[in-house]
N, C-alpha and C positions, 0 to 999 in steps of 0.2 A: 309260128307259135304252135300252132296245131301240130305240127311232124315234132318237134319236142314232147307235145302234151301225150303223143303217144306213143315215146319211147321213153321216158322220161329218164328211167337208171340210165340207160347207154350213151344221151345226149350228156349227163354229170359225167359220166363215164370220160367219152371224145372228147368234151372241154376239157379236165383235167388231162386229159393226154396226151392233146394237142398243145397245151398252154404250161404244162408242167406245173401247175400252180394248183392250189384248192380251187374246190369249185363248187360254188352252193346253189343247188337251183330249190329255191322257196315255191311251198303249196302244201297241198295236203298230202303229207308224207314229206317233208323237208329232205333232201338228200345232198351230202355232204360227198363228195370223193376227194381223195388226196394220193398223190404220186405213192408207190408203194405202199396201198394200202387198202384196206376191205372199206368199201362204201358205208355210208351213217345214213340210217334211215328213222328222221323222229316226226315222232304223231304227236299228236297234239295242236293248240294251236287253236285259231278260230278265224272265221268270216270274215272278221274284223281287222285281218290285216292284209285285207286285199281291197285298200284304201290307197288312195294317190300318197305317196311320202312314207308311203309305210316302209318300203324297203329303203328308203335313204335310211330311215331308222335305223333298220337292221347293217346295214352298211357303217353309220355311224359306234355303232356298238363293239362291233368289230375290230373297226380299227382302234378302238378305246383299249382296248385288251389287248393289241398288239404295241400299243403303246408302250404298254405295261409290262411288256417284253413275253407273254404266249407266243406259242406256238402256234403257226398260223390253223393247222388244225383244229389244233384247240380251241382257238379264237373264233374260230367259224362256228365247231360244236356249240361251247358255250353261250354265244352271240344268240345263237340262234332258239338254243333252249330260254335264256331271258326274254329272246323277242317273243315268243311265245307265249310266256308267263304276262308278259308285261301287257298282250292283245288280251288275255282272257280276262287280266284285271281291267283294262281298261272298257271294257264291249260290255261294260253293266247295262248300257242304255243304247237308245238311237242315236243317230247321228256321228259316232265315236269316228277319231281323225286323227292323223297321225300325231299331232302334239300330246294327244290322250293318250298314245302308246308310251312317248317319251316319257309323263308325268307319270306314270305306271313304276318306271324303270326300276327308281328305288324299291319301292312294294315285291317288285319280282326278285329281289336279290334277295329277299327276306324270307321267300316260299320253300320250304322246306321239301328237297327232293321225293 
């Protein structure tokens, strides 16, 4: 974890490039890489979703948009801008858990870019 934490772009980087696939490695500075393509680096985000279940969340969300028939990229962007939206809504208080991110969900689709 640590040799990731401190390369962080190169390791999004090597996974997508070794796996041919998106590759979102969640924290502070969210970074998204995608085969043939310039790396996504989003801020934002909070504390609060460095909670147990918090990334099934964002996992869940994801693949709900791919459902939907996105682009995996996109699906990963997006996913990851709502998960975000959806920790800041939810981390009003102490104790906030990953269920609190889910109940957020709808509130964040509602946040105006």
């Amino acid at each position: 974890r640590a040799q990731v934490e401190a390369a962080r772009l190169q390791s999004a980087r090597d996974l997508c490039h070794r796996s041919g696939a998106v590759a979102l490695l969640k924290g502070p500075g969210t970074l998204i890489c995608a085969p043939d393509a310039l790396p996504v680096v989003l801020q934002g985000g909070t504390p609060v979703l460095a909670t147990a279940g918090s990334g099934d969340v964002l996992s869940g969300v994801i693949a709900a948009l791919l459902a939907r028939g996105m682009d995996a990229a996109d699906a990963a962007t997006c996913g990851a801008v709502l998960h975000a939206r959806a920790g800041t809504l939810a981390g009003m208080g102490d104790g906030t858990i990953a269920s609190d991110v889910i109940e957020a969900l709808p509130a964040a689709r509602q946040v105006s870019a």
